[in-house]
C-alpha atoms as a printed R data frame, in Angstrom:
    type eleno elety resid chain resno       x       y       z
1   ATOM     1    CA   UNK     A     1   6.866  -8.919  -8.892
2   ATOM     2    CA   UNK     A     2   3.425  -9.326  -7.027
3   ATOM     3    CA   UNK     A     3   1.460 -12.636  -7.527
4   ATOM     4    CA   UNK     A     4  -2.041 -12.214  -9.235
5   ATOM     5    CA   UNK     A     5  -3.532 -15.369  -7.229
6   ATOM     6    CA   UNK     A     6  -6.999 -15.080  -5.315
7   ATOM     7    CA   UNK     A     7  -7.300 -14.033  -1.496
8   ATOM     8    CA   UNK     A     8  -8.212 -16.727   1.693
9   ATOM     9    CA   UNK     A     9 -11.527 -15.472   3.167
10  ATOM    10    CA   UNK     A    10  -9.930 -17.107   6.694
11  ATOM    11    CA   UNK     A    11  -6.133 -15.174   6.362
12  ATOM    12    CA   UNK     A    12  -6.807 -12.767   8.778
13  ATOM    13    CA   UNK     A    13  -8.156 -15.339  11.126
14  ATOM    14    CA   UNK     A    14  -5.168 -17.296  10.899
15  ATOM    15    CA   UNK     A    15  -2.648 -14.369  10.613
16  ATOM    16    CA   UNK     A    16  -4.687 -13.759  14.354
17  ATOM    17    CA   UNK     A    17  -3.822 -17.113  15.226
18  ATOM    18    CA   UNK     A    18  -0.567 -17.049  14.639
19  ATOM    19    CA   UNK     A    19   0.117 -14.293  16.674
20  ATOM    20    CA   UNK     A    20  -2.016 -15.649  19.770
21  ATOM    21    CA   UNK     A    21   0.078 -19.053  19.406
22  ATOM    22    CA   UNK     A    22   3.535 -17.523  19.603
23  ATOM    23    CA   UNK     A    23   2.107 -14.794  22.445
24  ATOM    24    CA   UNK     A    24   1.166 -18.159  24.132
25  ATOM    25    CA   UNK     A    25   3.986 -20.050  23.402
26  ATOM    26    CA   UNK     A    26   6.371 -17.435  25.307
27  ATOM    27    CA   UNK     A    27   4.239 -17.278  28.204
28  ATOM    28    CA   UNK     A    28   4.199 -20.865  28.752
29  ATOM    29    CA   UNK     A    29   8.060 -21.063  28.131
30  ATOM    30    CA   UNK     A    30   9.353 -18.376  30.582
31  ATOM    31    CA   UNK     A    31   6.105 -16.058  31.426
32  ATOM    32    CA   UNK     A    32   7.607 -13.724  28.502
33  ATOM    33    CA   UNK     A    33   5.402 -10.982  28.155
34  ATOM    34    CA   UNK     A    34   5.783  -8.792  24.638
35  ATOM    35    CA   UNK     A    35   5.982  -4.968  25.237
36  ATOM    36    CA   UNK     A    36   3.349  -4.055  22.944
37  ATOM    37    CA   UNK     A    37   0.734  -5.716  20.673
38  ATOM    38    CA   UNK     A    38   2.587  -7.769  18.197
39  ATOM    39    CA   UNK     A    39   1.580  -5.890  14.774
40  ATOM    40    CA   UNK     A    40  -0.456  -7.624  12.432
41  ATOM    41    CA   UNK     A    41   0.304  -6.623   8.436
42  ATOM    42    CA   UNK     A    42  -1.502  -8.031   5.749
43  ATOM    43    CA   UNK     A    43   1.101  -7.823   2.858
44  ATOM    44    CA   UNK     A    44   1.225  -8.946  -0.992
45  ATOM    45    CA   UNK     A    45   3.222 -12.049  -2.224
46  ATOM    46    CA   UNK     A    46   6.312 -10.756  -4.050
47  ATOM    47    CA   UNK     A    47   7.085 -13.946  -5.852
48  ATOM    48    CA   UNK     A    48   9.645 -14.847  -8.198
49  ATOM    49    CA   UNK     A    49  10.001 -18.144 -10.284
50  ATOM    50    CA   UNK     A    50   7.585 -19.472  -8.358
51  ATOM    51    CA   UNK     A    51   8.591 -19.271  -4.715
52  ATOM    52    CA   UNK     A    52   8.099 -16.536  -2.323
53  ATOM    53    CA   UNK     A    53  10.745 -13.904  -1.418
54  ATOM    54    CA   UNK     A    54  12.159 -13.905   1.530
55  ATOM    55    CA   UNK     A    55  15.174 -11.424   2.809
56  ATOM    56    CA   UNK     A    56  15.945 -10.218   6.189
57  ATOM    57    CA   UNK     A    57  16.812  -6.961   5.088
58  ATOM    58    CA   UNK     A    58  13.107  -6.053   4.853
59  ATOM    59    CA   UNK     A    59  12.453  -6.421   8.380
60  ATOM    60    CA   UNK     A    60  15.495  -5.949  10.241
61  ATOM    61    CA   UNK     A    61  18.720  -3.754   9.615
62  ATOM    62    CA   UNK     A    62  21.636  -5.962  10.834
63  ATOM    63    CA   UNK     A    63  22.586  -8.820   9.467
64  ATOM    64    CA   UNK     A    64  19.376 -11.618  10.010
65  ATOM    65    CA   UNK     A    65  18.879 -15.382  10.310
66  ATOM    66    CA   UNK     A    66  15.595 -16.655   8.685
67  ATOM    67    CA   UNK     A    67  14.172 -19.815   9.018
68  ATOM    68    CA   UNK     A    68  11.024 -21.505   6.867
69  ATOM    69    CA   UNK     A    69   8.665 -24.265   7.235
70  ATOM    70    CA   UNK     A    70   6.079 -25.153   4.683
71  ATOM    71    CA   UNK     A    71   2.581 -27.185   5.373
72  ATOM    72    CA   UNK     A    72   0.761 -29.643   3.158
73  ATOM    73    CA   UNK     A    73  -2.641 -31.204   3.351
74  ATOM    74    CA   UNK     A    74  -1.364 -34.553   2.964
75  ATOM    75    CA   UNK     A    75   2.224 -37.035   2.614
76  ATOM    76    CA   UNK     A    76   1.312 -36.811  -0.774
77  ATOM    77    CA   UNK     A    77   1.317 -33.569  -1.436
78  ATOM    78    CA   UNK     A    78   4.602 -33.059   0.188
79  ATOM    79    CA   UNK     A    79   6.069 -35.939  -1.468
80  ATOM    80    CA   UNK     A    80   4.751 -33.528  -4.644
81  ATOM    81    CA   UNK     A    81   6.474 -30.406  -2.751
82  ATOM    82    CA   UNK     A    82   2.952 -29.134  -3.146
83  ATOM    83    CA   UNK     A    83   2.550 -26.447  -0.404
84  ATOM    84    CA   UNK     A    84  -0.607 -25.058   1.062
85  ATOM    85    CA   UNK     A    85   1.429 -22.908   3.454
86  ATOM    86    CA   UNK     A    86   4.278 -21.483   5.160
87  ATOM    87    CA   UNK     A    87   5.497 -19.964   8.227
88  ATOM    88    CA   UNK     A    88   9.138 -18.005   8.102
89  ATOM    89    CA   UNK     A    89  10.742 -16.270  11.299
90  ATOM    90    CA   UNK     A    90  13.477 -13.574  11.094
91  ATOM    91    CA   UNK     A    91  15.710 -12.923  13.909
92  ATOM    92    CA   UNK     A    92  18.225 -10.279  13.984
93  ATOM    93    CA   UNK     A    93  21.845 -12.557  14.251
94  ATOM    94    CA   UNK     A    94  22.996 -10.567  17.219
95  ATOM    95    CA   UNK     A    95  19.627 -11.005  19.259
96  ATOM    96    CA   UNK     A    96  19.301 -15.345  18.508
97  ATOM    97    CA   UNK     A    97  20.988 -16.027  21.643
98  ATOM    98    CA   UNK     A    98  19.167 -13.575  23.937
99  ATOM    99    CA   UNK     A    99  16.003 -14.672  22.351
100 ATOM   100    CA   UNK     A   100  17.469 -18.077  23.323
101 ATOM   101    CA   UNK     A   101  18.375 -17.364  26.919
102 ATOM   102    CA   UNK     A   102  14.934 -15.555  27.245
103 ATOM   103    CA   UNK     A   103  12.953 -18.468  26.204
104 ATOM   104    CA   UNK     A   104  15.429 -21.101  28.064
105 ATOM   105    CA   UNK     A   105  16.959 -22.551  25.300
106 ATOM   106    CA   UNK     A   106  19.945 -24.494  24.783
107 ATOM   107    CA   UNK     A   107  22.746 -21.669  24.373
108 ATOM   108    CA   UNK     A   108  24.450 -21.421  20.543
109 ATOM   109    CA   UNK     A   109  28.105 -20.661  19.724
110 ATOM   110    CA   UNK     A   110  26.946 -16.247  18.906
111 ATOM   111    CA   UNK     A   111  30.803 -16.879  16.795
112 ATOM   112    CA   UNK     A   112  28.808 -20.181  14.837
113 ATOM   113    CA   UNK     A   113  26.768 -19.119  12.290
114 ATOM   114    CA   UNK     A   114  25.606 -22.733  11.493
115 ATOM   115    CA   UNK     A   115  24.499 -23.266  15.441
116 ATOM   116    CA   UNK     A   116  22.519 -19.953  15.445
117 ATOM   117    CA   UNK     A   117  21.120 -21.217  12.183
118 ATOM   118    CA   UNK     A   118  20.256 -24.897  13.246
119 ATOM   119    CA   UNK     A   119  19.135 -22.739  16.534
120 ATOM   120    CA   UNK     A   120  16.540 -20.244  14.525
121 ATOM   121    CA   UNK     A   121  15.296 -23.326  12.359
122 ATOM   122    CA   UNK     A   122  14.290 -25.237  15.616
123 ATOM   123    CA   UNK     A   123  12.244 -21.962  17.139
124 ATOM   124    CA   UNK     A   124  10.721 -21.670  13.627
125 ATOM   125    CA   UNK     A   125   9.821 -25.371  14.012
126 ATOM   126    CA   UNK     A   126   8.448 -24.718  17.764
127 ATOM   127    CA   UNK     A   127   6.294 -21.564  16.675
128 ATOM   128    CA   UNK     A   128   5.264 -23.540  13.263
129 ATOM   129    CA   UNK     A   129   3.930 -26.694  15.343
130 ATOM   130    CA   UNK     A   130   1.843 -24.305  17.665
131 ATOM   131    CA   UNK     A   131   0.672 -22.485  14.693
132 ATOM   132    CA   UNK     A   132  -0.574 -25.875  13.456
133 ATOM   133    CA   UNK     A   133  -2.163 -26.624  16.463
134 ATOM   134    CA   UNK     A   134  -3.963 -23.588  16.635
135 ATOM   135    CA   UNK     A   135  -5.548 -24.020  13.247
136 ATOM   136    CA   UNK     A   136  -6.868 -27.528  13.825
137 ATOM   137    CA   UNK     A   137  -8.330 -26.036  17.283
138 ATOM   138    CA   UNK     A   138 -10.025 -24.010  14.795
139 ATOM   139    CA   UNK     A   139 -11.549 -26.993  12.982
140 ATOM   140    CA   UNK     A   140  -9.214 -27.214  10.173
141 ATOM   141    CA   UNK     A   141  -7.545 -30.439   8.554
142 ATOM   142    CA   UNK     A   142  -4.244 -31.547  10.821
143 ATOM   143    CA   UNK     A   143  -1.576 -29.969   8.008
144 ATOM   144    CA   UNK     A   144   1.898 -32.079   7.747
145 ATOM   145    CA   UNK     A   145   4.941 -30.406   8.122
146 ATOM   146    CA   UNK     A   146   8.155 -30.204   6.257
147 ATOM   147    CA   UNK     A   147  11.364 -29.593   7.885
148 ATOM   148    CA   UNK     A   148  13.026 -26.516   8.646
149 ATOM   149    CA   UNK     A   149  15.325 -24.709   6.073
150 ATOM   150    CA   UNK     A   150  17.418 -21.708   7.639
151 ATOM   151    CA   UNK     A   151  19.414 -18.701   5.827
152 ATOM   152    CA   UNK     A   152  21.115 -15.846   6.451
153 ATOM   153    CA   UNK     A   153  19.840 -12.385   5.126
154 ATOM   154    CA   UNK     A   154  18.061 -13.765   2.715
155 ATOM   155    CA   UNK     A   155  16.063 -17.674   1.303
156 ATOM   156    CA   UNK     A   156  18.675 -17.153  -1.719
157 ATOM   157    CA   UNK     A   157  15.812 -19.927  -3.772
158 ATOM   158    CA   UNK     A   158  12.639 -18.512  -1.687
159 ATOM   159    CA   UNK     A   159   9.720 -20.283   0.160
160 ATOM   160    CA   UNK     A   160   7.095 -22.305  -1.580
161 ATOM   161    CA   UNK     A   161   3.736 -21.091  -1.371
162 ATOM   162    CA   UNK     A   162   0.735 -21.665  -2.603
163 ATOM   163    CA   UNK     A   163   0.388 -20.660  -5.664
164 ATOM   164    CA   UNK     A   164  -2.979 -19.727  -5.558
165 ATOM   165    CA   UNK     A   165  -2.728 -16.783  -2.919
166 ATOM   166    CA   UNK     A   166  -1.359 -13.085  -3.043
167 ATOM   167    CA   UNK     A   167  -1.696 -11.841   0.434
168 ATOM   168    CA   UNK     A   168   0.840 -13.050   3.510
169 ATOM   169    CA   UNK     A   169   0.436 -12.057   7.405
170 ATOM   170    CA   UNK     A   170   3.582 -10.296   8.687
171 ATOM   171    CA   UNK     A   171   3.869 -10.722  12.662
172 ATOM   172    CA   UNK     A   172   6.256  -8.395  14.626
173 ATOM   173    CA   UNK     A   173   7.036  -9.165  18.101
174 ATOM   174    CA   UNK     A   174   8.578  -6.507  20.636
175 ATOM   175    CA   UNK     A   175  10.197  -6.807  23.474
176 ATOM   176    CA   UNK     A   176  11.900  -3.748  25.466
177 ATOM   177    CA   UNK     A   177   9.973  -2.062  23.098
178 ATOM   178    CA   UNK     A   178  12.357  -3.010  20.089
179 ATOM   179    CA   UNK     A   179  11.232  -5.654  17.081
180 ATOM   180    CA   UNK     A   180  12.614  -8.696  17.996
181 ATOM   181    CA   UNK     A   181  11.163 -11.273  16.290
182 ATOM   182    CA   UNK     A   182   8.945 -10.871  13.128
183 ATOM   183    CA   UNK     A   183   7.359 -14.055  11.331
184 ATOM   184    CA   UNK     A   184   4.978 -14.402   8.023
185 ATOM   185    CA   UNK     A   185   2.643 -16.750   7.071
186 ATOM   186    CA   UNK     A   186   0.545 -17.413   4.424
187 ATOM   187    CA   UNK     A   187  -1.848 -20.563   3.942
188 ATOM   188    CA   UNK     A   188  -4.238 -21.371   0.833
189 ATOM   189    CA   UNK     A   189  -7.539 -22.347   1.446
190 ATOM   190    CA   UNK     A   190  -7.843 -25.076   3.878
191 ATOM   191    CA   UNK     A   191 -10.676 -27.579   4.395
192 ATOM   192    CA   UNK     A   192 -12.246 -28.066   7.689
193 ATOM   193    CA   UNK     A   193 -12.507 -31.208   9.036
């Protein structure tokens, strides 16, 4: 089902964020250099009991690892599990330890499914944090962060969200010319500061 919430003027702003903070992130980390413009989709919520829907089957067509962080404008609101955002990343489960190796990463057990999935939580964490930092470079309140929560083919209880917004960015990343890495955001309407 598609959420009937209200659209952020500054989505496509921050969708554009996100993908020059991850671009920049994997220059800085190993001069990584995608093969093509990452591809920027604006896409509708598809929400059910309240939470977003998230499944790896939508993006990839192997088996997939996703990983989710949500934002907050305050402790208190994530004491309230009141999310004004969220960032998920979906790597395919046979590419997390290139992806790894490419980016100089600690190498995972490719047999250990919990590893790869402690391993895609902290690279959702890493792109989340710059993501965050690009936004208050933009002049927007510094967002808290939860921790990560990581899956396999699909967030079996979803992502919060907030409930206010319809519309996600959808970020895929190529490299060799394949999708590699894809990762959504959305965000409700954030004060400056």
């Amino acid at each position: 089902m598609f959420f009937g919430g209200k659209v952020n003027p500054d989505l496509e702003d921050f969708g554009k964020a996100l993908a020059k903070s991850v671009e920049q992130l994997f220059l800085e980390r190993n001069n990584i250099k995608f093969s093509q413009e990452p591809k920027l989709e604006r896409k509708g919520i598809i929400e059910y009991n309240g939470k977003m829907r998230a499944e790896g089957m939508e993006k990839f067509n192997d088996p997939t690892f996703i990983s989710a962080i949500n934002y907050y404008l305050n402790t208190a609101n994530m004491e309230k599990n009141k999310a004004v955002g969220a960032v998920i990343t979906y790597i395919e489960q046979g590419y997390v330890t290139t992806l790894l190796k490419l980016l100089k990463y600690p190498m995972a057990d490719d047999e250990d499914l919990d590893a790869l999935a402690d391993c895609c939580g902290t690279l959702c964490n890493i792109l989340a944090g710059a993501f965050k930092t690009a936004i208050s470079k933009m002049g927007y309140l510094e967002l808290e962060m939860s921790a990560f929560a990581s899956h396999r083919n699909k967030a079996i209880s979803g992502v919060d969200f907030c409930y206010n917004e319809r519309d996600k960015y959808e970020v895929s990343f190529f490299i060799k010319d394949q999708k590699r890495l894809v990762v959504e955001m959305t965000m409700g309407i954030l004060p400056k500061r």
